[in-house]
C-alpha positions in Angstrom: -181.5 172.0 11.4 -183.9 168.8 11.4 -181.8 166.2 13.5 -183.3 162.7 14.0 -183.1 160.6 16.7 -183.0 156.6 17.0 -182.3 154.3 19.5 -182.3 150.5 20.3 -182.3 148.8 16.5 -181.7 145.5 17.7 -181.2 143.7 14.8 -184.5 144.4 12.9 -183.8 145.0 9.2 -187.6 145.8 8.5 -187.9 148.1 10.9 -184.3 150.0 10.0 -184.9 150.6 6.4 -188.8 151.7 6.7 -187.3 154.0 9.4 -184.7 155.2 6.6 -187.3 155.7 4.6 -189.6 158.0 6.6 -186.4 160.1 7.9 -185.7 160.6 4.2 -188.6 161.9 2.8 -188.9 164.5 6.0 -185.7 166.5 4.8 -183.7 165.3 8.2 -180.3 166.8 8.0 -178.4 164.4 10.0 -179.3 160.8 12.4 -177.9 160.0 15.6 -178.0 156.5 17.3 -178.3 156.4 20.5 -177.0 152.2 20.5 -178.4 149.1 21.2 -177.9 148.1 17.0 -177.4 144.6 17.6 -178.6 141.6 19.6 -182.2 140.0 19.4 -182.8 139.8 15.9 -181.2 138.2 13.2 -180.3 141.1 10.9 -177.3 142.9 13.0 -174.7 142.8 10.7 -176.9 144.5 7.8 -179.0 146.8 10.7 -174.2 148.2 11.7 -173.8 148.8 7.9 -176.9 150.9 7.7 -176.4 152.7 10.6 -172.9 153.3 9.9 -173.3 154.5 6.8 -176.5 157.0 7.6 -175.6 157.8 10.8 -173.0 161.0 11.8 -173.5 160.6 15.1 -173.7 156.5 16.9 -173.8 155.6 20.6 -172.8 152.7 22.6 -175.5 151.0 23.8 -175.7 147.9 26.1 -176.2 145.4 24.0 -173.2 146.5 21.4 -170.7 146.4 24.6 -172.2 143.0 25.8 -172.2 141.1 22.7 -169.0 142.7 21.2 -166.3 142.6 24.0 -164.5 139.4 25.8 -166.0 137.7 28.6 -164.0 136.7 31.5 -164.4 133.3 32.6 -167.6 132.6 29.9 -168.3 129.1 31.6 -169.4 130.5 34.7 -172.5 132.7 33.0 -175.5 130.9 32.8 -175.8 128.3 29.0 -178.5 130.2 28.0 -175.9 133.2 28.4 -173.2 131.4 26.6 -175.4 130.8 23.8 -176.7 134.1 23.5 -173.2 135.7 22.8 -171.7 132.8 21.0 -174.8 133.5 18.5 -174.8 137.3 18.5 -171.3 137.2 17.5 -171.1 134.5 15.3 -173.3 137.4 12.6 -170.5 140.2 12.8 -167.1 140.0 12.8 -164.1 141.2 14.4 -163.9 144.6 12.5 -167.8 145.5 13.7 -167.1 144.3 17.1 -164.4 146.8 17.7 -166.1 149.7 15.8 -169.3 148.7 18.1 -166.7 148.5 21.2 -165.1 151.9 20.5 -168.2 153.9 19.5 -168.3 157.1 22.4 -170.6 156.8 25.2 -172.2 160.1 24.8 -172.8 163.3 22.9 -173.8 166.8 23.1 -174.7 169.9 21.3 -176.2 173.5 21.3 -180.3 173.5 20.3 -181.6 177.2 19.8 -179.7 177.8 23.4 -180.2 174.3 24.9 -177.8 171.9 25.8 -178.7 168.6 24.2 -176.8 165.6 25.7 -178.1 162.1 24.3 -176.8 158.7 25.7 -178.3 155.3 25.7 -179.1 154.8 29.6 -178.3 156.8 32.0 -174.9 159.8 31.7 -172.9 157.3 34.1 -174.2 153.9 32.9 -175.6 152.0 29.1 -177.7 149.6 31.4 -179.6 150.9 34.2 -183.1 151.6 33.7 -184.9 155.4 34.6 -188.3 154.9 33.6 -190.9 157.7 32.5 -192.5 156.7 36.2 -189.5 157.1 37.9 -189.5 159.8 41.1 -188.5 163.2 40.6 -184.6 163.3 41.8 -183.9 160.1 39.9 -185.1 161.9 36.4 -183.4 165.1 37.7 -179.7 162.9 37.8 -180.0 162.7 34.4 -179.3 165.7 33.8 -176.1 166.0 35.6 -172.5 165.3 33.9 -170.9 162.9 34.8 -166.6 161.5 33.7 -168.1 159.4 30.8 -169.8 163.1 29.6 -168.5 165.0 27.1 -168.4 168.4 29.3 -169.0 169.1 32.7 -172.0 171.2 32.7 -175.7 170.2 33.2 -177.6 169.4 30.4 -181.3 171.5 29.7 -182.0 168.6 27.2 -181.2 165.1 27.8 -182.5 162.7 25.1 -181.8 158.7 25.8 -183.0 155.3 24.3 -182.6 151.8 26.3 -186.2 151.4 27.8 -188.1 151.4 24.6 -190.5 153.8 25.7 -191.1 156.8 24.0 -192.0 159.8 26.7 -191.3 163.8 27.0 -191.4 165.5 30.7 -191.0 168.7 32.1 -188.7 169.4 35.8 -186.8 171.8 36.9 -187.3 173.7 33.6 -185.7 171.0 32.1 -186.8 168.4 29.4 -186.3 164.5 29.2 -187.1 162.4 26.3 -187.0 159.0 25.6 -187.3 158.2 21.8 -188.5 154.5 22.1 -187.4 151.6 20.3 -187.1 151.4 16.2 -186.9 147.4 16.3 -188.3 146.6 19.6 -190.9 148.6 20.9 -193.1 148.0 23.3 -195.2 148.9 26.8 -195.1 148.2 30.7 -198.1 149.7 31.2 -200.7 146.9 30.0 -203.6 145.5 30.8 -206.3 143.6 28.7 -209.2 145.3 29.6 -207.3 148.7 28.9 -205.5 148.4 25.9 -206.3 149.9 22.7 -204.8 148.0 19.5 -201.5 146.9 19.8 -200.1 148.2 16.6 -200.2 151.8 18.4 -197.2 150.6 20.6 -195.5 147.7 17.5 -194.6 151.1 15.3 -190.9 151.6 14.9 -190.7 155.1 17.5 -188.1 157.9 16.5 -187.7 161.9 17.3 -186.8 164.6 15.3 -185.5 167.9 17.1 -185.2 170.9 15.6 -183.7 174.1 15.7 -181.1 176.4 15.7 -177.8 174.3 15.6 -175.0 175.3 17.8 -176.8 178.2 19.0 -176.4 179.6 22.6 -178.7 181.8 22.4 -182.6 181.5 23.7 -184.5 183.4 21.2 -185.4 181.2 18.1 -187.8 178.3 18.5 -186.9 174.7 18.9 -189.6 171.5 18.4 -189.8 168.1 19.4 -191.5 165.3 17.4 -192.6 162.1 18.2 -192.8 159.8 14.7 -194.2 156.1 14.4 -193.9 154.4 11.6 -195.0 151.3 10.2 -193.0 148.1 9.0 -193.6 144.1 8.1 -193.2 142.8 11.7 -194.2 139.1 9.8 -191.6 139.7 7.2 -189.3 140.3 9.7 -190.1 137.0 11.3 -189.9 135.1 8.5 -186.5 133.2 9.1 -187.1 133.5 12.2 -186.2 129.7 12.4 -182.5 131.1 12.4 -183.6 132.9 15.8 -182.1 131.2 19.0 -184.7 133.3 20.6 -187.5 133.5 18.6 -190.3 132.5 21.1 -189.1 135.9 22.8 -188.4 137.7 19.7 -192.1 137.0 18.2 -193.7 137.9 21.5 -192.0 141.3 21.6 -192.6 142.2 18.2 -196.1 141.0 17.9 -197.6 142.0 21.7 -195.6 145.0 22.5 -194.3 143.6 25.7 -191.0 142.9 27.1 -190.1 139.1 27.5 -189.8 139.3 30.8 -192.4 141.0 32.8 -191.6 139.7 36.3 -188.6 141.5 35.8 -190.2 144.8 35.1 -192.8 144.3 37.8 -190.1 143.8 40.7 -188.6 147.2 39.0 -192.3 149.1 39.9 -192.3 147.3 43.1 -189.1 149.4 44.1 -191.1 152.5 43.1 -193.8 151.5 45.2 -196.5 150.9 42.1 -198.3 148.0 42.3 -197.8 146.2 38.9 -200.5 144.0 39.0 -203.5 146.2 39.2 -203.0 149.0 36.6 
């Protein structure tokens, strides 16, 4: 079985359907979501009905808890806060905002004798960060079950979204993937006199796994592959007038970088990397 992966949508229309597309003409039997459909771009309601529709499989990500659920005492976040949800939820409605609030935080399954556990972040939490630079023990964690998992037992295979960063690593004789960003990918790892073009990180980034499904047993063959494909990043800016954020939006899709970079420098500092001199 040919099971493709997604992750982290975020409201890009563009880069939904030519993803569609691609997954379609490989002979994929089924799609998961790993979550983060909405928020960002302007397209979420249209980027839930696709996804719902293709998708056996969908995750809770971050973003669809954030923007979907009630906020206690709103007036004491931050305007810029404010705005942001009163925006992201004036596109769906009530219906997609419960279906995005009650989608499961995790799944697993049996890969040519593998266990395969996917969630958006982390098995304990849709918003903490484990990057592919991350120590040893805090990639290892990741592995481990935890009472949001679906079983108890530690995973050989854990695939996630949320950084945006496509990556595949080997510990413990276990495997870790991230499978990137369809609508918002970028890099933290830049630096001008470095990088090659940008469009090698602007692709829409998926996986496809494949193997023997539901199988416990070790000896048939299972594969991982990475696939980028290409959209209209400037026709998916082209109302971007309607953007609240389209400064930020614009930046990420065209440079390949997250809006806020401080942030993700402080994040290297607590893992002892010196940001500023890659």
């Amino acid at each position: 079985m040919k099971i493709a992966i997604i992750s982290d949508i975020h409201g890009n229309l563009e880069a939904l359907t030519a993803t569609l597309e691609d997954i379609e003409k490989r002979n994929v039997n089924e799609i998961i979501c790993l979550g983060d459909i909405i928020a960002k771009g302007i397209h979420p309601k249209e980027c839930l009905d696709l996804i719902r529709k293709k998708c056996k499989i969908v995750i809770r990500g971050n973003c669809d808890r954030y923007f979907s659920e009630e906020h206690k005492n709103p007036d004491e976040l931050p305007e810029i806060e404010q705005k942001r949800i009163k925006w992201n939820q004036s596109m769906i409605n009530k219906e997609d905002r419960e279906y995005l609030l009650n989608l499961p935080f995790s799944y697993e399954f049996y890969m040519s004798g593998s266990l395969v556990r996917v969630f958006h972040a982390t098995p304990e939490f849709d918003n903490k960060t484990v990057l592919n630079v991350d120590k040893p023990e805090t990639k290892y964690k990741m592995f481990l079950p935890s009472e949001k998992t679906m079983t108890q037992d530690t995973a050989d295979v854990i695939i996630y979204g949320h950084i945006h960063h496509p990556y595949m690593d080997k510990i413990y004789n276990k495997t870790i993937i991230n499978v990137g960003s369809v609508g918002n990918s970028y890099d933290v790892i830049r630096n001008p006199q470095k990088d090659s073009n940008v469009l090698e990180t602007t692709k829409s980034n998926y996986l496809i796994i494949e193997g023997d499904y539901e199988s416990r047993k070790y000896y048939s063959d299972i594969s991982f592959q990475f696939i980028k494909v290409p959209y209209n990043i400037d026709k998916e800016l082209e109302e971007e007038n309607l953007n609240i954020e389209k400064e930020n939006y614009r930046f990420e899709l065209k440079e390949g970088r997250y809006r806020d970079m401080t942030r993700v420098n402080e994040n290297f500092k607590k893992l002892g990397i010196d940001a500023d001199n890659f």
